[in-house]
N, C-alpha and C positions, 0 to 999 in steps of 0.2 A: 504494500500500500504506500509507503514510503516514496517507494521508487516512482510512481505513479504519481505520485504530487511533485514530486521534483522532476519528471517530465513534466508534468503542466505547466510548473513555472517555468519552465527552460524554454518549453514555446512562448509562453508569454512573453518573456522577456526577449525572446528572439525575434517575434512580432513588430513590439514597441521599441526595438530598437531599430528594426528596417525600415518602423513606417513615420519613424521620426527623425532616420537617417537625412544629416544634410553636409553636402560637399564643397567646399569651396575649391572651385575650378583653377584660381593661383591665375599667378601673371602672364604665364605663357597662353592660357587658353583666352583669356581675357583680351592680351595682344591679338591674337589670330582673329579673334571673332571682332574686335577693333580693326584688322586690318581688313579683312572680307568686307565689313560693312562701308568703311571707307571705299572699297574700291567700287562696291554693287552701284553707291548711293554718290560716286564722284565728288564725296562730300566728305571733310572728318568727321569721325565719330568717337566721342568717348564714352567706357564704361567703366566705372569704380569697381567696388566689391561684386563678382560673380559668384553666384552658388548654384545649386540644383541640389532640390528637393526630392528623394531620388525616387520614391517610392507612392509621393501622388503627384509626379511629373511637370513638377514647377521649377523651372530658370528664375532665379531671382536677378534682378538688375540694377544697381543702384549709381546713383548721380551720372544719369545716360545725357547726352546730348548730341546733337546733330550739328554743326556748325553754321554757319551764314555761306553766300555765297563765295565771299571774300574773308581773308583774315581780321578784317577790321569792323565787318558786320556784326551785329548781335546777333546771337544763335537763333536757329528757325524752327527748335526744340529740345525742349529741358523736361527731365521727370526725377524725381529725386529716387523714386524708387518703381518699376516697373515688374511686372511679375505674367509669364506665360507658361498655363497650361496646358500640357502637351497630352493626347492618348493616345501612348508608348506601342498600342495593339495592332492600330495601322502602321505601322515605320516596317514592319518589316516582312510584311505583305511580298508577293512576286513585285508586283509595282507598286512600290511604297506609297503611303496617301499620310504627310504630315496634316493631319486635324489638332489644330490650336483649338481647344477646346474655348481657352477666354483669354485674354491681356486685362490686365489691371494695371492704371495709370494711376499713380498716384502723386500731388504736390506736382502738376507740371506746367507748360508754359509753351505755346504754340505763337509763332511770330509768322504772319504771311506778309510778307511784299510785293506790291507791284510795280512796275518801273514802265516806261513807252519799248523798253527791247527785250522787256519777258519779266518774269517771277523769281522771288526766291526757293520756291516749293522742288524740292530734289527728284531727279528723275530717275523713275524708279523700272531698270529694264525688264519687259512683260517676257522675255525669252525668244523674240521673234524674232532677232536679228540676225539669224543665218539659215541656211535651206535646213528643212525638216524631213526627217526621213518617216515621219508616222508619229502618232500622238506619244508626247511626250512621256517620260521617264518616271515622274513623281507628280505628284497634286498636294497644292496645301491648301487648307481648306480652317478659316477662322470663322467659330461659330458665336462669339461676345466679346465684344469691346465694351469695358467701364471703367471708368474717368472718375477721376473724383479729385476733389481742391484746387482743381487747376484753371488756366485764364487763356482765352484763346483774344488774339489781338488779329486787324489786318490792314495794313495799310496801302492806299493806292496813292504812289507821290506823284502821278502824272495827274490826277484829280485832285491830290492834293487835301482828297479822304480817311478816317480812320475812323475804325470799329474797333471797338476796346474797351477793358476794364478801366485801366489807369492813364489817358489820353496824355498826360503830362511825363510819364516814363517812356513812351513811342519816340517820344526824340532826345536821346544824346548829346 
């Protein structure tokens, strides 16, 4: 009987330790995924502290941003902490199907610009840019985007318009 109770607790404990299991992905992973995203988004991108949540399939992201067109722009997105998860069940499919189950934005900060020779808004490539040999490889698929604390601003300087929380912070 003994033994029997101390296999119980030994699952238990083996449970709560996998499904409270969290990783932090370290500098190297943090860079790669900083550089990928910089190169998709032609844009820099930072990421602070990375983790993965490993067992209910959340990336955690903290002090993310996107930079300005220019080095001297304000950024065109700030989130102090970003959170996506993942269901691990499609990844590894014959034809994998990443489903974002949700993104959670938290404390963040969206700047649009417009100028008379385009936007600041980063172009984000749809995959089509070279001959296709038959439907694609992977599908990702996001089922909930939620936001919360955060301030979306947009400015058009050829109109000379702005939509925003804090009209007095839009200029520099």
């Amino acid at each position: 009987m003994a033994s029997r109770a101390a296999a119980v607790a030994g699952a238990i404990l083996a449970v709560t330790l996998v499904s409270t299991l969290t990783v932090d992905l370290g500098p190297a992973v943090r860079s790669l995924a900083e550089r990928e995203a910089t190169r998709q988004l032609k844009r820099p991108v930072h990421i602070g502290p990375l983790r993965i949540l490993v067992a209910r399939g959340i990336v955690e992201m903290r002090d993310f941003s996107i930079e300005g067109l220019k080095p001297t722009d304000r950024p065109f997105f700030t989130a102090k902490r970003l959170l996506v998860t993942l269901d691990w069940s499609k990844v590894v499919a014959r034809r994998p199907e990443f489903v974002i189950t949700s993104v959670d934005l938290t404390d963040w900060q969206m700047l649009v610009e417009k100028w008379d020779s385009g936007d600041n808004f980063p172009k984000i490539p749809s995959g089509d840019e070279g001959p296709s040999s038959g439907p694609g490889r992977t599908t990702v698929t996001l089922r909930q985007l939620r936001a919360s604390r955060g301030q979306f601003a947009y400015v058009d300087h050829e109109m000379g318009a702005e939509v925003g929380p804090h009209r007095d912070e839009l200029h520099d």
